[in-house]
Residue frames as qw, qx, qy, qz and C-alpha x, y, z in Angstrom:
[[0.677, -0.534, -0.229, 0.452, -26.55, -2.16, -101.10],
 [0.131, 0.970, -0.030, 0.203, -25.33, 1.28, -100.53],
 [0.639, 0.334, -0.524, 0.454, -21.75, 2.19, -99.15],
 [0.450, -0.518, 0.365, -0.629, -22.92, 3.17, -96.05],
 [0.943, -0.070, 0.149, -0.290, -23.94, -0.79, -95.84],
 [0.855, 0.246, -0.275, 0.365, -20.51, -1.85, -97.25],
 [0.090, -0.591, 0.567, -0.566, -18.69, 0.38, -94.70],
 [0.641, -0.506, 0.387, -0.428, -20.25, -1.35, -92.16],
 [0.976, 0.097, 0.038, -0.189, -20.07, -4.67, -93.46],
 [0.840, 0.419, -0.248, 0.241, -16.52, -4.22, -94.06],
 [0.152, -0.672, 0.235, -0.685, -16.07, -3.17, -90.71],
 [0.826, -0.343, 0.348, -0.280, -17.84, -5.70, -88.94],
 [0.904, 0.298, -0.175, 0.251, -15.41, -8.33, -91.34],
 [0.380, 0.669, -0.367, 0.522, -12.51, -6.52, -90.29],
 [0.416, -0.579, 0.362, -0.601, -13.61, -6.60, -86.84],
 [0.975, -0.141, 0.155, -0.078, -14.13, -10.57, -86.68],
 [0.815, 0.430, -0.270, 0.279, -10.86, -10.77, -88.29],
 [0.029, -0.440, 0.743, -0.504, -8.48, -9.30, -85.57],
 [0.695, -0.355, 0.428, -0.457, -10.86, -11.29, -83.22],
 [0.976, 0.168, -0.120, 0.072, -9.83, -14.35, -84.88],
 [0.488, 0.621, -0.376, 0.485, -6.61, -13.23, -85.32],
 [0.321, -0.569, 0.570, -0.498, -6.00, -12.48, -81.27],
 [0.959, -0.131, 0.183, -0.173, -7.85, -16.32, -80.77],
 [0.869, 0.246, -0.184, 0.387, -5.24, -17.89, -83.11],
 [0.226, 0.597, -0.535, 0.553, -2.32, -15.75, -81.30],
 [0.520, -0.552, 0.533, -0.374, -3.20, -16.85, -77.99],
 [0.977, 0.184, -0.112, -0.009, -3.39, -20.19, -79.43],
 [0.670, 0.537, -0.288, 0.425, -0.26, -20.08, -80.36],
 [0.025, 0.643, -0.492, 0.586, 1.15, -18.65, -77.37],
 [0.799, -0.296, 0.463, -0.244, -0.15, -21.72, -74.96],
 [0.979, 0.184, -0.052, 0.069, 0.79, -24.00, -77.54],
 [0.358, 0.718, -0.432, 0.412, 4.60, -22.30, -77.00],
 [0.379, -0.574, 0.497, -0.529, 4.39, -22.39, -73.56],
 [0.942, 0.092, 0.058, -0.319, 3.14, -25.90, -73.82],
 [0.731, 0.615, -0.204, 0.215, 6.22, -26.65, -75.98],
 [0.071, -0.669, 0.432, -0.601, 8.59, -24.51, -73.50],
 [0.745, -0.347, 0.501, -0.271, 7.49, -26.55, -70.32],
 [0.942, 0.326, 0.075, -0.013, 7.71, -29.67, -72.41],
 [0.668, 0.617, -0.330, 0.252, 11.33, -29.00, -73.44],
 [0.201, -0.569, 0.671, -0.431, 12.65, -27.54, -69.87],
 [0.949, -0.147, 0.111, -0.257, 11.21, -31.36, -68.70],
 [0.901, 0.364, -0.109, 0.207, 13.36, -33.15, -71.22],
 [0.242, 0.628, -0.520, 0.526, 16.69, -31.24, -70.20],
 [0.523, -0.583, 0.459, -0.419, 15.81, -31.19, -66.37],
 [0.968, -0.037, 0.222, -0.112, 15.24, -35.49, -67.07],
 [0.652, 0.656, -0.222, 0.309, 18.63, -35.37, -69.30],
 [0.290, 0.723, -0.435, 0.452, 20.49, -33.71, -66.81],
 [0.739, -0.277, 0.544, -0.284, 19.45, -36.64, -63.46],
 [0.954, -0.043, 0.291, -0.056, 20.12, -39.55, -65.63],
 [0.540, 0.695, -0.472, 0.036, 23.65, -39.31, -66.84],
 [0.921, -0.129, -0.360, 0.077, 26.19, -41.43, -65.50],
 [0.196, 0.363, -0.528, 0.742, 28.16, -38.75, -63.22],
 [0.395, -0.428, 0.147, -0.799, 25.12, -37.69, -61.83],
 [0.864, -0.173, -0.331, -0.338, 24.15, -41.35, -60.68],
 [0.797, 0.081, -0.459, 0.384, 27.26, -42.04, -59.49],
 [0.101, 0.302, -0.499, 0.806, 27.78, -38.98, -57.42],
 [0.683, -0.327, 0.136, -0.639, 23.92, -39.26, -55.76],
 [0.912, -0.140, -0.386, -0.001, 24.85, -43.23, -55.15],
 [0.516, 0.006, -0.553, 0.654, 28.02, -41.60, -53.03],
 [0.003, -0.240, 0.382, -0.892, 26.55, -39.06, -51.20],
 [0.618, -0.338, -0.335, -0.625, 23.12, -40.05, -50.49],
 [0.792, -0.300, -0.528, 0.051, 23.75, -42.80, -48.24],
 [0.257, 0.401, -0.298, 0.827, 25.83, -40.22, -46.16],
 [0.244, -0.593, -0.705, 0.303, 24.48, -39.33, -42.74],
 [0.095, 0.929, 0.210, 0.289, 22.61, -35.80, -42.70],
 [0.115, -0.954, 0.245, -0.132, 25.43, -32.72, -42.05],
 [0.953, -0.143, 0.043, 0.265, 28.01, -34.79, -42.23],
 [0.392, -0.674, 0.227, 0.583, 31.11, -32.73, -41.22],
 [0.560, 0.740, -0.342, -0.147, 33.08, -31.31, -44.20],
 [0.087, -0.560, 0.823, -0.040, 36.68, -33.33, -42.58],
 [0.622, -0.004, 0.712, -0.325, 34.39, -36.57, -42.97],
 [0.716, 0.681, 0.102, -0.115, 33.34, -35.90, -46.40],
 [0.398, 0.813, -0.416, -0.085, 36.72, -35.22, -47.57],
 [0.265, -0.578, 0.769, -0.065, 38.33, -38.13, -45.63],
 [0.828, 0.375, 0.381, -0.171, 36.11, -40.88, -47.83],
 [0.599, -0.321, 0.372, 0.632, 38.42, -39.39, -50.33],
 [0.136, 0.214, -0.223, -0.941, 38.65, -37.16, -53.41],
 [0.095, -0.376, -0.756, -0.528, 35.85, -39.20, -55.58],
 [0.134, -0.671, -0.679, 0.267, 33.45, -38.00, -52.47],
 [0.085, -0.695, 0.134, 0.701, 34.47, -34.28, -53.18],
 [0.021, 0.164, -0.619, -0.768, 34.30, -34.98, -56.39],
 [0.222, -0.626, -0.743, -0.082, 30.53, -36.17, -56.35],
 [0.024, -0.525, -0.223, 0.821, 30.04, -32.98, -53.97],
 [0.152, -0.512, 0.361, 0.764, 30.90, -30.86, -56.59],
 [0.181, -0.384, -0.739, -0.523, 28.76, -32.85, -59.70],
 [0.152, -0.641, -0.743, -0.118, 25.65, -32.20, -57.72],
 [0.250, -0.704, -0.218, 0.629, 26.28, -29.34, -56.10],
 [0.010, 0.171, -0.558, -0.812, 27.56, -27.76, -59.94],
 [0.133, -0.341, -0.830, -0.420, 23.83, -29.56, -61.09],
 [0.142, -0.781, -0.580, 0.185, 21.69, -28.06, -58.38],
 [0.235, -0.529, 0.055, 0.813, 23.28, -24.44, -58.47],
 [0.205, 0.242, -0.402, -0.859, 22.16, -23.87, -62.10],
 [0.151, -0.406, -0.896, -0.098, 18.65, -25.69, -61.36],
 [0.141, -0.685, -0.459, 0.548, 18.10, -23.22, -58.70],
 [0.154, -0.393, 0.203, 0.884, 18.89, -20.49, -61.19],
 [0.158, -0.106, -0.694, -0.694, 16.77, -21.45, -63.54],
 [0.084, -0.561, -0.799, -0.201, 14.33, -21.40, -61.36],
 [0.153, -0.626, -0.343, 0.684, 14.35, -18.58, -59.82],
 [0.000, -0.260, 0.265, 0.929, 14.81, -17.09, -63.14],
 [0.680, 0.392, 0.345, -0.515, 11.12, -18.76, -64.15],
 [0.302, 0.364, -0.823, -0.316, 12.91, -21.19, -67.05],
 [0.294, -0.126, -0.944, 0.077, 12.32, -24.37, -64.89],
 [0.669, -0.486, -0.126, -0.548, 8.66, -24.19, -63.25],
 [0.149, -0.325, 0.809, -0.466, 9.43, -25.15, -59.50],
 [0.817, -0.015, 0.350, -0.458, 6.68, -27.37, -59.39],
 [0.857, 0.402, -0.321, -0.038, 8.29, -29.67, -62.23],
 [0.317, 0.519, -0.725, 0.322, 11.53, -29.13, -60.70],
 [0.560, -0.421, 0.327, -0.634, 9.57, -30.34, -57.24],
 [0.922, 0.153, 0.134, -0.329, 7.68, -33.33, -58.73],
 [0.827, 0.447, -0.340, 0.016, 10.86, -34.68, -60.56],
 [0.467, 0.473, -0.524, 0.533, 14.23, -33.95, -58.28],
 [0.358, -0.752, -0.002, -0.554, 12.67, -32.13, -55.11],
 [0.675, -0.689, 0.251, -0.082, 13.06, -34.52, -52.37],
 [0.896, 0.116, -0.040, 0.427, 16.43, -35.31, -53.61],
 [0.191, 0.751, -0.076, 0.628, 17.52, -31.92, -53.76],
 [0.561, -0.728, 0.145, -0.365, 16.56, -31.33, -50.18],
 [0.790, -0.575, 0.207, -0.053, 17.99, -34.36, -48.92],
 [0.775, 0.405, 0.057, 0.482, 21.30, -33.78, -50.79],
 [0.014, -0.803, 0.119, -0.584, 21.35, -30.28, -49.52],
 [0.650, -0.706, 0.113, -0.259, 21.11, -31.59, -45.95],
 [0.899, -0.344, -0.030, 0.268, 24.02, -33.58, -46.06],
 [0.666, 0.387, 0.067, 0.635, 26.14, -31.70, -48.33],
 [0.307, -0.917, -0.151, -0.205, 25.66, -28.44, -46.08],
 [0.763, -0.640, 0.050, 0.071, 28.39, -28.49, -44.16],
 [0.740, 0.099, 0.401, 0.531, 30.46, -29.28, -46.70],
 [0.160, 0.831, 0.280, 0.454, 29.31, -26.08, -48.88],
 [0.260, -0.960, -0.010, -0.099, 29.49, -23.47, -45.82],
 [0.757, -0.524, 0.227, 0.318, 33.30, -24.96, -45.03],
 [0.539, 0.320, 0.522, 0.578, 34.30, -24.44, -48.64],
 [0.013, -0.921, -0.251, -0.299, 32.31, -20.78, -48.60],
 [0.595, -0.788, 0.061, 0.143, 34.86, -20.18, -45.53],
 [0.665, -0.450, 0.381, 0.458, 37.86, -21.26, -46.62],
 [0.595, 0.110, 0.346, 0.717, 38.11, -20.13, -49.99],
 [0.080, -0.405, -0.005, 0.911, 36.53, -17.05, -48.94],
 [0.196, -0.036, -0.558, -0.806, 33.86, -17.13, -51.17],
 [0.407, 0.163, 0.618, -0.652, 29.99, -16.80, -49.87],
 [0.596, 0.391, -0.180, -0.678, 28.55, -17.60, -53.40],
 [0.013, 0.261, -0.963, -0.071, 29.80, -21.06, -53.53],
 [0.176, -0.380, -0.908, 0.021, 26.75, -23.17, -53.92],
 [0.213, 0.068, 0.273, -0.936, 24.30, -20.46, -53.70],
 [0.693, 0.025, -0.385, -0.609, 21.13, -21.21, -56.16],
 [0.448, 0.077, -0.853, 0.256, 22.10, -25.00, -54.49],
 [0.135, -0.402, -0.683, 0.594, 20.83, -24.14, -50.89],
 [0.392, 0.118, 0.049, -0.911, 18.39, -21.50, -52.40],
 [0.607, -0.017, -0.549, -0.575, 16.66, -23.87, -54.43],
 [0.468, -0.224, -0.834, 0.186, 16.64, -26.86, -51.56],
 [0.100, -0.121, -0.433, 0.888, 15.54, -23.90, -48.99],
 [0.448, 0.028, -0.102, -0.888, 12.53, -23.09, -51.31],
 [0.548, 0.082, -0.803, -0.219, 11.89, -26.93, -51.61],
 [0.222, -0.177, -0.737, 0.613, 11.95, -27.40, -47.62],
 [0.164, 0.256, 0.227, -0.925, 9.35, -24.31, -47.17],
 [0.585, 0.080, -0.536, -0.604, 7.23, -25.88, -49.92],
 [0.755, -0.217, 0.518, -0.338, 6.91, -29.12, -47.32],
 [0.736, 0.450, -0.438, -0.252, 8.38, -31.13, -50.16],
 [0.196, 0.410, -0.885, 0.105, 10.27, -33.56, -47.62],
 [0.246, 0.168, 0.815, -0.497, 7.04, -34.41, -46.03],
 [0.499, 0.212, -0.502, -0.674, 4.64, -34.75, -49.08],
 [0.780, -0.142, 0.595, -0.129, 2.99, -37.39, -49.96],
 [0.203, -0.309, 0.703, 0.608, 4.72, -39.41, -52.31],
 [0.412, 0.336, -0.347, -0.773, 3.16, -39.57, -55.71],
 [0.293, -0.062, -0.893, -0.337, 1.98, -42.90, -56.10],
 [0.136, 0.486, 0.652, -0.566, -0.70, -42.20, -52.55],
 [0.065, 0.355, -0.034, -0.932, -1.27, -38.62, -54.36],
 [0.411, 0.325, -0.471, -0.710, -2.00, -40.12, -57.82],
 [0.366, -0.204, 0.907, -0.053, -3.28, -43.03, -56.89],
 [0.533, 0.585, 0.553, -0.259, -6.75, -42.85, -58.79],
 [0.339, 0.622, -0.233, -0.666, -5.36, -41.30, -61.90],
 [0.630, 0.454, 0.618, 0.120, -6.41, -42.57, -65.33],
 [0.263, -0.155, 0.390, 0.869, -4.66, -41.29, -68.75],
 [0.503, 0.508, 0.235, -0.659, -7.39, -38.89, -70.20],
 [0.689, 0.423, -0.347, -0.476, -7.21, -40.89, -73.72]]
């Protein structure tokens, strides 16, 4: 073999190697992402099943939709206090998704039509609070994220057991 024939040859080696090399990096880089989704899950599930958060969505849920703000506050403070847990829990949901942390579909499939129909009562409440203390940012990400949720048709879905009815774990 001449070096004209080892040039090449150690050329074309060199040349399968990055191409490996780029395979295993993308690897890696789904198996992150993979990892990444996987983790934002676990938090998002972490941060619905504590015992504030249960307790404020057991007071406000049963609430009728847009219930005044002078209604909400006349239940007394725990109801304003519940506000305020979920409204504090959806406000840095929405941020995270918009910022592309939480994948709105997860956030959809897991919280969604709670969100929405948390948003609808607690509304009133939010804009009356945005008024009076002078502050329009109060519960933004909050009514962004239920707003994108609504436009998505997420209160009218069907629910996931219709959806999924035929599924079958893949092992």
């Amino acid at each position: 073999m001449d070096i004209a024939s080892l040039s090449q040859f150690a050329q074309i080696i060199g040349n399968l190697a990055v191409v490996v090399a780029l395979c295993f990096g993308a690897a890696q880089i789904r198996q992150f992402r993979r990892q990444r989704l996987d983790a934002a899950a676990s938090e998002l599930m972490r941060s619905i099943q504590d015992q504030q958060f249960t307790r404020a969505f057991r007071l406000i849920y049963p609430l009728p939709v847009a219930v005044p703000a002078d209604d909400l506050r006349a239940l007394g403070p725990e109801y304003e206090d519940a506000a305020l847990a979920l409204g504090a829990r959806f406000e840095s949901m929405g941020l995270l998704v918009y910022r592309e942390s939480l994948p709105m579909d997860m956030v959809e499939e897991i919280i969604g039509g709670a969100v929405v129909l948390l948003w609808q009562r607690l509304k009133p409440w939010a804009e009356a609070n945005r008024r009076e203390q002078n502050h329009p940012l109060l519960f933004e990400w909050f009514q962004w994220l239920a707003e994108r949720l609504e436009e998505r048709g997420r209160p009218s879905q069907t629910p996931a057991f219709e959806r999924f009815r035929d599924w079958k774990p893949r092992r």
